[in-house]
Backbone as a printed PyTorch tensor [residue, N CA C, xyz], in Angstrom:
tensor([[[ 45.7890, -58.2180,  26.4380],
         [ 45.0790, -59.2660,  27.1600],
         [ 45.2290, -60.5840,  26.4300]],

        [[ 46.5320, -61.3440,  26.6760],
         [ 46.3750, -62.5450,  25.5190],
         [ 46.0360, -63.8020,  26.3830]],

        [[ 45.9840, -64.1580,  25.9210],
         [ 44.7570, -65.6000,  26.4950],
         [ 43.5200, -65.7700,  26.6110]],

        [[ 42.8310, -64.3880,  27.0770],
         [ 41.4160, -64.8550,  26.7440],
         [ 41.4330, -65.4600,  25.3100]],

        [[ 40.3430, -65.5980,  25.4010],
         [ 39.7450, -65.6110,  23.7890],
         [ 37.9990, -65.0580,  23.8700]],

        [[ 37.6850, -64.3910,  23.1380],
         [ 36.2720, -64.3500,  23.1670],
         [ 35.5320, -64.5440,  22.0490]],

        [[ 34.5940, -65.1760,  22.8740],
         [ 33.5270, -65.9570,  21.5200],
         [ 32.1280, -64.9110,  21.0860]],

        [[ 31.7050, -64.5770,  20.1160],
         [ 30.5650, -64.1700,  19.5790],
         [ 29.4290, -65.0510,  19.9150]],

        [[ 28.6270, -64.2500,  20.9540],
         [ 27.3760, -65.1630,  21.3500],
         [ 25.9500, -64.2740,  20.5160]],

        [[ 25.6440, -64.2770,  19.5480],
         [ 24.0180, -63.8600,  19.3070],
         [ 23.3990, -63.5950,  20.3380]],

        [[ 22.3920, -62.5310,  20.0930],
         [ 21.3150, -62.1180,  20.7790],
         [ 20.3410, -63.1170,  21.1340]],

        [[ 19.8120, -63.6340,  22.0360],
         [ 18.8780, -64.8740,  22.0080],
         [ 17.5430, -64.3800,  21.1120]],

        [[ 17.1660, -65.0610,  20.8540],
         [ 15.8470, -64.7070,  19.6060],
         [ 14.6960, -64.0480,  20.9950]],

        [[ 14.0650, -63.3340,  20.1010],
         [ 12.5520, -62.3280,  21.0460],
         [ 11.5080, -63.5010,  20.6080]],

        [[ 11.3280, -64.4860,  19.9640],
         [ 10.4510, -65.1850,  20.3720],
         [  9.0990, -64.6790,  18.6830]],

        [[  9.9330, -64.0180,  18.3740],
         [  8.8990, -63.7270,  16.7280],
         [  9.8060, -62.9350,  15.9670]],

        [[  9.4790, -63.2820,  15.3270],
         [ 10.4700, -63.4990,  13.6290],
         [  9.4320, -63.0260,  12.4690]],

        [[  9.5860, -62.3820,  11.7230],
         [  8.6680, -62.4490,  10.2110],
         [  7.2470, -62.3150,  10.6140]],

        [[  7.0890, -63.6030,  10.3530],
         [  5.6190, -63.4910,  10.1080],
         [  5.3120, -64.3830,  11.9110]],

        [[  6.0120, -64.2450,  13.0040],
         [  5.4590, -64.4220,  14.4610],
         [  5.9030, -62.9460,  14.8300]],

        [[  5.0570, -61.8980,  15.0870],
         [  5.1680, -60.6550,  15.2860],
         [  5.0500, -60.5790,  17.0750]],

        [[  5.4050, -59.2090,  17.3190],
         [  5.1960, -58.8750,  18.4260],
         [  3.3770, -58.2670,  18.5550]],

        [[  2.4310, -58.0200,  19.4480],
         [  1.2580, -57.9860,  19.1320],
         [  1.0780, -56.0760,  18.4050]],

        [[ -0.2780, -56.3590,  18.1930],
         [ -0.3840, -55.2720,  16.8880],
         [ -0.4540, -54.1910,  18.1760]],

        [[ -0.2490, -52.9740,  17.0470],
         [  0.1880, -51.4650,  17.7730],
         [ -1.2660, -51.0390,  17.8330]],

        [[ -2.7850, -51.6630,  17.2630],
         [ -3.7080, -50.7430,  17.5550],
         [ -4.0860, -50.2800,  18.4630]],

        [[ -3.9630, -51.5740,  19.2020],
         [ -4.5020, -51.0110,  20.7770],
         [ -3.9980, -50.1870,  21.9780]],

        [[ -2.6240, -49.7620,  21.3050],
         [ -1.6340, -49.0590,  22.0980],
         [ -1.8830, -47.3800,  21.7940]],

        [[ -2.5850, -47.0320,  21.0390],
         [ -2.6280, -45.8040,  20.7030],
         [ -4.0200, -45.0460,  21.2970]],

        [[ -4.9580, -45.8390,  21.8200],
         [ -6.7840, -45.4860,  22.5900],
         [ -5.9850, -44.0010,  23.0890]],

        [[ -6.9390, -42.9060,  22.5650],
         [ -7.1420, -42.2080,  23.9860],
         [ -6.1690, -40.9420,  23.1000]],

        [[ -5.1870, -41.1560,  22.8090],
         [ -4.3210, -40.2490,  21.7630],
         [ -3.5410, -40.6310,  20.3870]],

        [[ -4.6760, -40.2640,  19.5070],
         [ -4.5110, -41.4380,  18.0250],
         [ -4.1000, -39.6220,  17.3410]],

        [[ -4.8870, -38.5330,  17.9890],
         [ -4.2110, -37.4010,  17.5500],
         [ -2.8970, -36.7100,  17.2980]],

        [[ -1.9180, -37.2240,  18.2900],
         [ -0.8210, -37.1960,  18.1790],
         [ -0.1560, -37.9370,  16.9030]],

        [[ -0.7830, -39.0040,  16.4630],
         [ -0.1260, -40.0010,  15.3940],
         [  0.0200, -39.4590,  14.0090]],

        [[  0.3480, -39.9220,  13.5540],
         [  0.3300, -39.4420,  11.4460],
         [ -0.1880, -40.1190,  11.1380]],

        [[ -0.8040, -39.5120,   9.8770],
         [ -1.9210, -39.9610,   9.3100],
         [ -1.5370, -40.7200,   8.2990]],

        [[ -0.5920, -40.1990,   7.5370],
         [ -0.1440, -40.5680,   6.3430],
         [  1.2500, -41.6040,   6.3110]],

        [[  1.3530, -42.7610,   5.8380],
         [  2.0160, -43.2450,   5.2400],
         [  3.2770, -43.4040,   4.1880]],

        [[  4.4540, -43.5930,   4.0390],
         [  5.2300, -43.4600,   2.6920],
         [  5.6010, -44.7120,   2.5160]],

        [[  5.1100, -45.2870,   1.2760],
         [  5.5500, -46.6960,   0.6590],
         [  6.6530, -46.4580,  -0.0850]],

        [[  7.5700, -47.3340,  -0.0550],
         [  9.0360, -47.4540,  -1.0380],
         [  8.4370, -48.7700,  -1.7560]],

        [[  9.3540, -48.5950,  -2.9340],
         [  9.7440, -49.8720,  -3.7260],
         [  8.7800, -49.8010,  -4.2820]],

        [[  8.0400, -49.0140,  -5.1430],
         [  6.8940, -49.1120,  -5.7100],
         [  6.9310, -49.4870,  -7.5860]],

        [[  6.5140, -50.7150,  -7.9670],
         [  6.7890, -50.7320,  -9.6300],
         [  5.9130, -49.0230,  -9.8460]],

        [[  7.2880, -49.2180, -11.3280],
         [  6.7320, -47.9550, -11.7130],
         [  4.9170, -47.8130, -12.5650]],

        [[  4.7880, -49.1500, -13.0120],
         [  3.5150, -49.3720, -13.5930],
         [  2.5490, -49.3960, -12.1810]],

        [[  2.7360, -49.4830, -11.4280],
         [  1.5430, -49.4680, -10.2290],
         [  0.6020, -47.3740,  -9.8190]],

        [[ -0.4340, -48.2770,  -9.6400],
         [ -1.6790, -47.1790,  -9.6740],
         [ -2.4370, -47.0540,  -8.6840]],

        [[ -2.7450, -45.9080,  -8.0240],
         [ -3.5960, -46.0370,  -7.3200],
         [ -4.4050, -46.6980,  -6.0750]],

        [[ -4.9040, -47.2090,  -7.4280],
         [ -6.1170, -48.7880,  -7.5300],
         [ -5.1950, -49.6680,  -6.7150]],

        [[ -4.2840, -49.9620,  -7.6180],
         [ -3.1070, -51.4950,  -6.9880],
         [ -3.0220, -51.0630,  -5.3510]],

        [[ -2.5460, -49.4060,  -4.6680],
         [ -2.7760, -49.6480,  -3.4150],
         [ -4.1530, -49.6890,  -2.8190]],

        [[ -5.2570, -49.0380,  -3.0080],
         [ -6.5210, -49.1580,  -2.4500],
         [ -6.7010, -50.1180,  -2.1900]],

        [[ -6.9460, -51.2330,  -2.5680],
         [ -6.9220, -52.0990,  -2.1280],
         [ -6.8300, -53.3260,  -0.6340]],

        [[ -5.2970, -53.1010,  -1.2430],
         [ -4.6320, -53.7870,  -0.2790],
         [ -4.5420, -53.0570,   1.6060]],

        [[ -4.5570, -51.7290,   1.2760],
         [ -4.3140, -50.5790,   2.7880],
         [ -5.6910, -50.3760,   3.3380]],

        [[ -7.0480, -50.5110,   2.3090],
         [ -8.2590, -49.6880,   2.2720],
         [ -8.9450, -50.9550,   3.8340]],

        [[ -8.5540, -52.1860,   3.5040],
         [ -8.5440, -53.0360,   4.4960],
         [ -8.3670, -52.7230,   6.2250]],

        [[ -7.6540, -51.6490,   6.5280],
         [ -7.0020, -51.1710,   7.4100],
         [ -8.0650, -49.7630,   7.8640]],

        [[ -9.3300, -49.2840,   7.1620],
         [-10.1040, -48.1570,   7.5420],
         [ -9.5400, -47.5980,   6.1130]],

        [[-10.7550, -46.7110,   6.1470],
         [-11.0130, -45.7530,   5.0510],
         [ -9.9280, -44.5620,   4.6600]],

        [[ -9.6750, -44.4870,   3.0320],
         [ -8.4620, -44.0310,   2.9780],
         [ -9.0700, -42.3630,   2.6830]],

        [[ -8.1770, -41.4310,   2.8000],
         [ -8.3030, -39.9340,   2.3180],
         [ -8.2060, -39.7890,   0.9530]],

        [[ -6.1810, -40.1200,   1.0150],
         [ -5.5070, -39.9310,  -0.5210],
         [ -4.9760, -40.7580,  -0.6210]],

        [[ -4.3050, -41.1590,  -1.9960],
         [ -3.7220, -41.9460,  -2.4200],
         [ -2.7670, -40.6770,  -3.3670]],

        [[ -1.9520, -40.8210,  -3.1490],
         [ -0.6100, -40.5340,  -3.9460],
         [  1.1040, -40.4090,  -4.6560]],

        [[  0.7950, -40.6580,  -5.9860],
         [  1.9100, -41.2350,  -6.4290],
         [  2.7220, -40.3460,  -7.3110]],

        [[  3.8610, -39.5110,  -6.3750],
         [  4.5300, -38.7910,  -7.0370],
         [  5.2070, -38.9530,  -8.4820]],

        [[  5.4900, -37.7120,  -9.8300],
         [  6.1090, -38.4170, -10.7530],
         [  6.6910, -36.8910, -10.9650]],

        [[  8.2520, -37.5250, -11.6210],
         [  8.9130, -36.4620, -12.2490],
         [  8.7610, -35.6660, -12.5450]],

        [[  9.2740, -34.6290, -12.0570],
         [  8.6160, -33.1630, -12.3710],
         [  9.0210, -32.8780, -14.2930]],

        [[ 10.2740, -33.3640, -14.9000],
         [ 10.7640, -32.9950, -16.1520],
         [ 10.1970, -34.3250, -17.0500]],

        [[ 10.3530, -35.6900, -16.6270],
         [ 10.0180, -36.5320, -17.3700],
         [  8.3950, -37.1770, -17.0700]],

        [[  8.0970, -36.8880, -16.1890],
         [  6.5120, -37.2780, -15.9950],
         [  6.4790, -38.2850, -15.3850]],

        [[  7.7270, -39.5120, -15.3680],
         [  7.5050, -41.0070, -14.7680],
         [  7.7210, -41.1920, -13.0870]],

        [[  6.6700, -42.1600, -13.1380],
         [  6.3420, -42.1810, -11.8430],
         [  7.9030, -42.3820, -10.9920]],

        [[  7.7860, -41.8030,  -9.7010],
         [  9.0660, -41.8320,  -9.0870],
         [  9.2420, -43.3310,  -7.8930]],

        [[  8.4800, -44.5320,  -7.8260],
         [  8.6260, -45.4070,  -7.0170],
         [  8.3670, -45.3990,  -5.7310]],

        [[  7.5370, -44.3680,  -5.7540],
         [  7.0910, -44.2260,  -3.8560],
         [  5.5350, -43.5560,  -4.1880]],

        [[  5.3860, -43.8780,  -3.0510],
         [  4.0930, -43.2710,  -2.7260],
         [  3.1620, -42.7750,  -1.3850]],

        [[  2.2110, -41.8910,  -1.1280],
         [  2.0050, -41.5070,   0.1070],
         [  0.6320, -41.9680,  -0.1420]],

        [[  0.0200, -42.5790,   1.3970],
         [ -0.9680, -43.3490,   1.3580],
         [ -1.8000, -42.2000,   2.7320]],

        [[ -2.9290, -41.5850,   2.8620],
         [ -3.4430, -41.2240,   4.2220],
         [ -4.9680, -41.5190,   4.5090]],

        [[ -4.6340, -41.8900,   5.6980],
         [ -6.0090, -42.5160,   6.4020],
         [ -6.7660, -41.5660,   7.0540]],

        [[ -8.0150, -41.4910,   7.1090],
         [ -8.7660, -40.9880,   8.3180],
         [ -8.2660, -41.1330,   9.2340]],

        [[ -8.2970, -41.8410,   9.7930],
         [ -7.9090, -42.1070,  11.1180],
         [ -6.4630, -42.1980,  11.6350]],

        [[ -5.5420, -41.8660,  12.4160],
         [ -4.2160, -42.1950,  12.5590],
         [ -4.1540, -43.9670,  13.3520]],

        [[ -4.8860, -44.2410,  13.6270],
         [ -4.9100, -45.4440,  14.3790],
         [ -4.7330, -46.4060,  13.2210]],

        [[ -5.5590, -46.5750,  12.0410],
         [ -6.0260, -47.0660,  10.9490],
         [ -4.2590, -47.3280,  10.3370]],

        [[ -3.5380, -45.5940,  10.1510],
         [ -2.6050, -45.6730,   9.7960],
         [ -1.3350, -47.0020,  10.2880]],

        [[ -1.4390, -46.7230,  11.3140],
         [ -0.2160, -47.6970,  12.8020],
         [ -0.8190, -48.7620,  12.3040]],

        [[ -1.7960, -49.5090,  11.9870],
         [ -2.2450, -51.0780,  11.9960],
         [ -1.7420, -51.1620,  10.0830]],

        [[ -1.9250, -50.1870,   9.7010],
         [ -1.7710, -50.5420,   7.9950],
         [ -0.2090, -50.3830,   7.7730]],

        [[  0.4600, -50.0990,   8.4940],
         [  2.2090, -49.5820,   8.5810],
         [  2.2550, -51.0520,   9.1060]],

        [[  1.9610, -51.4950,  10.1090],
         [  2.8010, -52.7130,  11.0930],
         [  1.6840, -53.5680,  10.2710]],

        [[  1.2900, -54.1570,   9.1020],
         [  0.7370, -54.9400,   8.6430],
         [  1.4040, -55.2120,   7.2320]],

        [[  1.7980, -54.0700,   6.4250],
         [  1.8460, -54.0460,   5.1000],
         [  3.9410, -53.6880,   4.9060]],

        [[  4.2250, -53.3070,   6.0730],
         [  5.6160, -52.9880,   5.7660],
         [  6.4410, -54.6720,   6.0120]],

        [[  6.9340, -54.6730,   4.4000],
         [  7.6630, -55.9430,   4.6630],
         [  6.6860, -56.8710,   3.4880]],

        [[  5.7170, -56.5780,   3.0040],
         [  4.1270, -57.6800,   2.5020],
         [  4.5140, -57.0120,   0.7590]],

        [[  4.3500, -58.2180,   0.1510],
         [  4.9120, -58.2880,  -1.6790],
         [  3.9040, -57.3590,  -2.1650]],

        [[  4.1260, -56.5690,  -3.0770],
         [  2.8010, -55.9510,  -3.8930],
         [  3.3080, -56.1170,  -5.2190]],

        [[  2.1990, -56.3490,  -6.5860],
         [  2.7770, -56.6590,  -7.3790],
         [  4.4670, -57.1240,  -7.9940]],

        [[  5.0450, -58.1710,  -7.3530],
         [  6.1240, -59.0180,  -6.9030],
         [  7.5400, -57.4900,  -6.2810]],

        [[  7.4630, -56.7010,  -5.6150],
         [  8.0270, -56.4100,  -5.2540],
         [  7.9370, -55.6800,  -3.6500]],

        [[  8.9320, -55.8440,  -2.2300],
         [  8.9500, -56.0520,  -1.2820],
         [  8.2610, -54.6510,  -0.5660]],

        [[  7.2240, -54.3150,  -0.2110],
         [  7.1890, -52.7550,   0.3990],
         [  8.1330, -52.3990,   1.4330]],

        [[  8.4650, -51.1500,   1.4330],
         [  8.7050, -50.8200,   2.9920],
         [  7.4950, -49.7090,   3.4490]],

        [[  7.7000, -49.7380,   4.3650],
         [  6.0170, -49.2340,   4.9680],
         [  6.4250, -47.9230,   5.6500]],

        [[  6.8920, -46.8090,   6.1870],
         [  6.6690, -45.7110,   7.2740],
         [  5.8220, -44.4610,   7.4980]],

        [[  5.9620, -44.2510,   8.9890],
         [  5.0270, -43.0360,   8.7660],
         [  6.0050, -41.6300,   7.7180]],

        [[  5.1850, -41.2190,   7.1560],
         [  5.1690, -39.7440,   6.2500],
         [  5.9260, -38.7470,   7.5610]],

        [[  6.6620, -37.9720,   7.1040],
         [  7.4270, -36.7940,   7.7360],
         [  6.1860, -36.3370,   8.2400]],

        [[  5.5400, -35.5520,   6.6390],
         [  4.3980, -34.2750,   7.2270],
         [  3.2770, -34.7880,   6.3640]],

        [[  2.3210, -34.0170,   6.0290],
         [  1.3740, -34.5550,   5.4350],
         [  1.4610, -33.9230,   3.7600]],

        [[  0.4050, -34.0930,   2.7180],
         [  1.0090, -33.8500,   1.6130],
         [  0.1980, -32.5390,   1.6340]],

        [[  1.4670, -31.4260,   0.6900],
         [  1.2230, -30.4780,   0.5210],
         [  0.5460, -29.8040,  -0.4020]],

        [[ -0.0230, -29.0200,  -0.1530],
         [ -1.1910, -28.5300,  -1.4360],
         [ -0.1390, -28.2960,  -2.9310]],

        [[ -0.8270, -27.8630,  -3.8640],
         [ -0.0670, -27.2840,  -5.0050],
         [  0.1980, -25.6180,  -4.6390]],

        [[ -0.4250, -24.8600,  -4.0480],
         [ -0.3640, -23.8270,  -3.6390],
         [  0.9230, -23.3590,  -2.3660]],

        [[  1.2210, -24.3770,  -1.6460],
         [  2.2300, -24.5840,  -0.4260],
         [  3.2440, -24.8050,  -1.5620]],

        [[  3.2620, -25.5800,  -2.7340],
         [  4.4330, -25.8580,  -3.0440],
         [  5.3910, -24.9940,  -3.7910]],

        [[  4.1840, -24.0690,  -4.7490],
         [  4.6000, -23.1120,  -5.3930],
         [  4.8960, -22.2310,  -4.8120]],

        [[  4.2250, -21.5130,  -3.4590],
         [  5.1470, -20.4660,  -2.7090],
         [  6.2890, -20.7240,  -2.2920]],

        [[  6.9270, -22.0190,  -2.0800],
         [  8.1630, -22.2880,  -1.4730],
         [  9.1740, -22.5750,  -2.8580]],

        [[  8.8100, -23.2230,  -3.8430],
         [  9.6850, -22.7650,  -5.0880],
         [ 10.0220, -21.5760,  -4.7310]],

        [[  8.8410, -20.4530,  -5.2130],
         [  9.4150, -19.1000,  -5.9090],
         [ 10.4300, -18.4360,  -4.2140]],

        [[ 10.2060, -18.9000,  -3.3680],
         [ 11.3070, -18.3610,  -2.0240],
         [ 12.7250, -19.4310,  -2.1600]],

        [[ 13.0750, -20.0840,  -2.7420],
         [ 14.2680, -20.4990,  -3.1370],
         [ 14.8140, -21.0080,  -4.1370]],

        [[ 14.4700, -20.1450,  -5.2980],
         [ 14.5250, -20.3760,  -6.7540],
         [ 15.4920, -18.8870,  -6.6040]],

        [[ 17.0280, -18.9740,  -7.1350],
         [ 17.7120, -17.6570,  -7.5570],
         [ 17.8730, -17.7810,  -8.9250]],

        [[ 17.8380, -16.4080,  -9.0890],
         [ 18.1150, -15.9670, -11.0130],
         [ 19.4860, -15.5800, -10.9920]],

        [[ 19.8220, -15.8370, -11.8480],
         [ 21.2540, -15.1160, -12.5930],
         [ 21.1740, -14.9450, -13.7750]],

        [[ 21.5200, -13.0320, -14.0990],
         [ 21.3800, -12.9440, -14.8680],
         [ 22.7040, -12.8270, -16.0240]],

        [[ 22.3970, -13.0030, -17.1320],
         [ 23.8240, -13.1640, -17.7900],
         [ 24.2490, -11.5500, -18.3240]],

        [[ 25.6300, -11.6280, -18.7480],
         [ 25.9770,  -9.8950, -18.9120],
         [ 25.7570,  -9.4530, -20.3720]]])
């Protein structure tokens, strides 16, 4: 096809950008907030951050359950993420579409909902010992 030529036209802008959002997700969920997740997974987390540092900032959003901040199973240090869960799943959707993208101690969050919810110590250890193999030496 020689002669055309075609030009790259951008998407026209939706009219919010950053910080001009589309309107909040709370009110979209009335009626079946059961279906939703409860829990949260923050990325980008300094490794010196605690707890406390998220309570804070999410607790704003309705009352929290847990707060937790996974760490190395061999070296102990914290692993840079963390799972945040709300009472409420509604609570969750307004603290996700509020905080994903927002600085916490100078570094950028990303905000999503959690796969599943967090697992006991008891859930975790039965599923080790079902895919943990031995070999033994001769």
């Amino acid at each position: 096809m020689r002669g055309r030529s075609y030009s790259y036209s951008p998407s026209p802008p939706r009219g919010y950008g950053r910080r001009h959002r589309s309107p909040s997700p709370r009110g979209r969920y009335r009626g079946h907030s059961r279906d939703l997740p409860s829990s949260l997974l923050v990325r980008n987390l300094r490794h010196d951050c605690s707890p406390e540092d998220l309570r804070g900032p999410f607790s704003q959003f309705g009352p929290l359950k847990d707060i937790y901040l996974p760490r190395d199973y061999y070296t102990g240090k914290p692993r840079g993420f963390g799972f945040i869960q709300f009472v409420e799943p509604a609570d969750a959707a307004e603290a996700k579409y509020n905080m994903d993208g927002e600085v916490l101690l100078g570094r950028e969050l990303t905000v999503v909902f959690a796969e599943e919810n967090r697992k006991k110590p008891s859930e975790m250890r039965a599923r080790d010992r079902g895919s943990c193999m031995y070999v033994q030496g001769s």
